[in-house]
Backbone as JSON, one array per atom type, in Angstrom:
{
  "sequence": "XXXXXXXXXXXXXXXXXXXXXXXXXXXXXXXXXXXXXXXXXXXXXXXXXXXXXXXXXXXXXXXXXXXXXXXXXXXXXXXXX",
  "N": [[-12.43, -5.44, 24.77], [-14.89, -7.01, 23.36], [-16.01, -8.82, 20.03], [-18.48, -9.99, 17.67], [-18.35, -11.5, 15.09], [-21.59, -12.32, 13.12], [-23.44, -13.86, 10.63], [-21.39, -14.08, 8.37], [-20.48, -14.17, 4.95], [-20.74, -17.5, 3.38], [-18.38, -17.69, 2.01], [-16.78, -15.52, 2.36], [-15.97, -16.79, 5.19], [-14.99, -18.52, 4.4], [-12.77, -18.2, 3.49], [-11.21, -16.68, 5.6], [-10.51, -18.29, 7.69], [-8.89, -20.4, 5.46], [-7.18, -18.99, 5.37], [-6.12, -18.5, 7.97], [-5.7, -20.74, 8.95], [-3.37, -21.73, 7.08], [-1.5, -19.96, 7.63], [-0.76, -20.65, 9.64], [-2.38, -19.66, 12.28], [-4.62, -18.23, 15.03], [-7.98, -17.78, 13.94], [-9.75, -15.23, 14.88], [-7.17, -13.86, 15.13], [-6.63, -13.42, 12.42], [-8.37, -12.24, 11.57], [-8.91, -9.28, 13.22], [-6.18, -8.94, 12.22], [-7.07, -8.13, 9.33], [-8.67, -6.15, 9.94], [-7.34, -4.15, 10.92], [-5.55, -3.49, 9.33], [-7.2, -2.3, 7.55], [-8.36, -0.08, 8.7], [-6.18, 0.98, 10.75], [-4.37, 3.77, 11.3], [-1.7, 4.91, 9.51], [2.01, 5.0, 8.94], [4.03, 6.16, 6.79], [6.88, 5.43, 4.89], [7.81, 5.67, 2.82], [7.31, 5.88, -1.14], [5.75, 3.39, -1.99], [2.96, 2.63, -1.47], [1.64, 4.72, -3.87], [1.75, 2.93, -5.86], [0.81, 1.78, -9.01], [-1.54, 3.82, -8.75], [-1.46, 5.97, -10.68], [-3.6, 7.03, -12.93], [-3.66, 6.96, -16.51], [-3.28, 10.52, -17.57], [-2.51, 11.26, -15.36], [0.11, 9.9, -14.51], [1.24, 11.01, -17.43], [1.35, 13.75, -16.94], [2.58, 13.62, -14.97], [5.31, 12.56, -16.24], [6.15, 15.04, -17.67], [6.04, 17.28, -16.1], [8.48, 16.06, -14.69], [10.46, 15.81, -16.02], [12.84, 17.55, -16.53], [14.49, 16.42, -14.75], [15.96, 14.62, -15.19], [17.86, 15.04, -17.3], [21.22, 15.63, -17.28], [23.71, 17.56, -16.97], [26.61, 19.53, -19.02], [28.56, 20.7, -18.14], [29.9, 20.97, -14.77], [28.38, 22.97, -12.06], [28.43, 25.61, -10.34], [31.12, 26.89, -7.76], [34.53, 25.62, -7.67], [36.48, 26.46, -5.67]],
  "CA": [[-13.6, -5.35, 23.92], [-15.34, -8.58, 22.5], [-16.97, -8.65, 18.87], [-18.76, -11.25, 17.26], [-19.4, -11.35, 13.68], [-22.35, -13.08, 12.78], [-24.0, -13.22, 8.9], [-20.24, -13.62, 7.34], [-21.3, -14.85, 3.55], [-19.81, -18.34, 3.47], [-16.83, -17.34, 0.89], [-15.87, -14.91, 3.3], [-15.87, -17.11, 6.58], [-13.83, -19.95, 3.82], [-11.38, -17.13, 2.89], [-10.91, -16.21, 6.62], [-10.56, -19.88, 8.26], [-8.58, -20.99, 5.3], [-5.64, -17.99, 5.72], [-5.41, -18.78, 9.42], [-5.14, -22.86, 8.61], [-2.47, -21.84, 5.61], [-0.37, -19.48, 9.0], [-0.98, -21.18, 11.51], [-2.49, -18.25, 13.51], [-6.2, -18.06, 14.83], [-9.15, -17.07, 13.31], [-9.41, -14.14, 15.48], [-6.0, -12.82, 14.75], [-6.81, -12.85, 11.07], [-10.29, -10.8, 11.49], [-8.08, -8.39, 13.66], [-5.09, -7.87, 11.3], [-7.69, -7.12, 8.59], [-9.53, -5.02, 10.43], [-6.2, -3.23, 11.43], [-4.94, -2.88, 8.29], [-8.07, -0.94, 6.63], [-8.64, 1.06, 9.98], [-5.37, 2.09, 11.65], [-3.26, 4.61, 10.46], [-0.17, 4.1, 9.06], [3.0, 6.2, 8.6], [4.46, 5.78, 5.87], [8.46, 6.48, 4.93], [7.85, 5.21, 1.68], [5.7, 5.72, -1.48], [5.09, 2.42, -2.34], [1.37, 2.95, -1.39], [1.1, 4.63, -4.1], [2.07, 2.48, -6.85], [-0.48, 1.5, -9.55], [-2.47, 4.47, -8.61], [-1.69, 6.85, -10.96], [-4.06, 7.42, -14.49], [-2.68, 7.58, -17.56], [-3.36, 11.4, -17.95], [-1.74, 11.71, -14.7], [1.19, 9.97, -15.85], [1.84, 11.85, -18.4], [1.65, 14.76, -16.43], [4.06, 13.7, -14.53], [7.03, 12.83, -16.83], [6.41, 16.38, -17.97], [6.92, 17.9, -14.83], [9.9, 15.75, -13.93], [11.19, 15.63, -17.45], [13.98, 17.98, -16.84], [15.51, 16.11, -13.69], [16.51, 13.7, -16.31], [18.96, 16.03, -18.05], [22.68, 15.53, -16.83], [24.22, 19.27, -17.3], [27.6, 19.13, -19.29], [29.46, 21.05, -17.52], [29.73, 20.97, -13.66], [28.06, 24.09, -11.82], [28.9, 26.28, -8.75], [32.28, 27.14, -7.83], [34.97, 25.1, -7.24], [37.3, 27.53, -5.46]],
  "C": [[-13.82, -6.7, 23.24], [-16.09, -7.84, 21.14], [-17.1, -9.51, 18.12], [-19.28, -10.65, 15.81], [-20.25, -12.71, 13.05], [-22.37, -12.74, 11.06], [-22.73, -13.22, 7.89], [-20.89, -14.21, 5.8], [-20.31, -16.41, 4.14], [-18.25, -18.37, 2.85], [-16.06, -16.67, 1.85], [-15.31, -15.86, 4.49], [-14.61, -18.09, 5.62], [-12.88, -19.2, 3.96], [-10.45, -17.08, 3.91], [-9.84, -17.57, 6.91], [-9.28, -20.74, 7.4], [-6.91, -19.93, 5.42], [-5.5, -18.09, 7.39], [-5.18, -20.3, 9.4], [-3.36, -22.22, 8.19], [-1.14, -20.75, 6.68], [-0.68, -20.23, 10.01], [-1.21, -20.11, 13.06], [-4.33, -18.54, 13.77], [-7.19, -17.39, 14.34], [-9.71, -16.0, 13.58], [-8.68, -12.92, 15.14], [-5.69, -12.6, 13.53], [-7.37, -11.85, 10.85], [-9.2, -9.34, 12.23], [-6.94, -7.56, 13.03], [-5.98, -7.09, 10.01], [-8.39, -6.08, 9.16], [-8.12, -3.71, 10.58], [-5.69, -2.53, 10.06], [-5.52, -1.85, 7.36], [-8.55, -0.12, 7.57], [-7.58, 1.83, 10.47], [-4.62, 2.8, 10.57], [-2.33, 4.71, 10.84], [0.29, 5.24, 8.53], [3.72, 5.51, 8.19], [5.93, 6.38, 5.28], [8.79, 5.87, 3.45], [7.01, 5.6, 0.58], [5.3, 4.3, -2.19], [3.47, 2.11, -2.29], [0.79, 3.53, -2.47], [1.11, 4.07, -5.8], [0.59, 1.76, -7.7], [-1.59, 2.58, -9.39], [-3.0, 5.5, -9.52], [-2.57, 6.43, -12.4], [-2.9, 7.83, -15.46], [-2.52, 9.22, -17.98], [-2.04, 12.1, -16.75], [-0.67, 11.28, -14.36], [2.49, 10.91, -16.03], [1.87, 13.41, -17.44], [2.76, 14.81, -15.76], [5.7, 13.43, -14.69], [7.07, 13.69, -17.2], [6.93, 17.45, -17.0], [8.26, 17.62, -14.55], [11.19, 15.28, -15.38], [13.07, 16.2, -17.13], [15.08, 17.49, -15.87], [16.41, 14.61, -14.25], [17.95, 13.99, -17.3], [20.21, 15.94, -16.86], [23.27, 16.77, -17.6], [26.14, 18.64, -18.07], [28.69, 19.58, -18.62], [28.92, 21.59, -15.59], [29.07, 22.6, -13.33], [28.41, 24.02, -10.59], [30.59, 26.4, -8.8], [33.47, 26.15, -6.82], [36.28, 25.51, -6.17], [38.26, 26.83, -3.93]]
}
């Protein structure tokens, strides 16, 4: 498949042009990894994705939920037998 992008703004085409200078990769295989990166889908074994995402309401919701996995029990449980 070929695809030509015409009409880039100039900022964009600098942006492009000057991150394949600054790797030493072609101008091509820049347009391509971005394209890849906001198109393909990705499996993920991590959540780093979604860091920064959450609201402060939601948050707080969630040291409430996970409040109690915080608590260290004093005495061991289950049987040691």
């Amino acid at each position: 498949m070929t695809l030509v992008l015409d009409n880039l703004s100039p900022d964009l085409e600098t942006r492009l042009r000057r991150e394949a200078q600054m790797r030493g990769i072609a101008l091509e295989d820049v347009a391509l990894e971005v394209l890849r990166e906001r198109f393909e889908r990705r499996i993920y074994t991590d959540a780093d994705f979604l860091i920064g995402t959450m609201t402060e309401d939601e948050f707080q919701q969630f040291e409430r939920s996970t409040a109690m996995f915080s608590q260290v029990d004093d005495e061991p449980s289950g049987n040691d037998d």
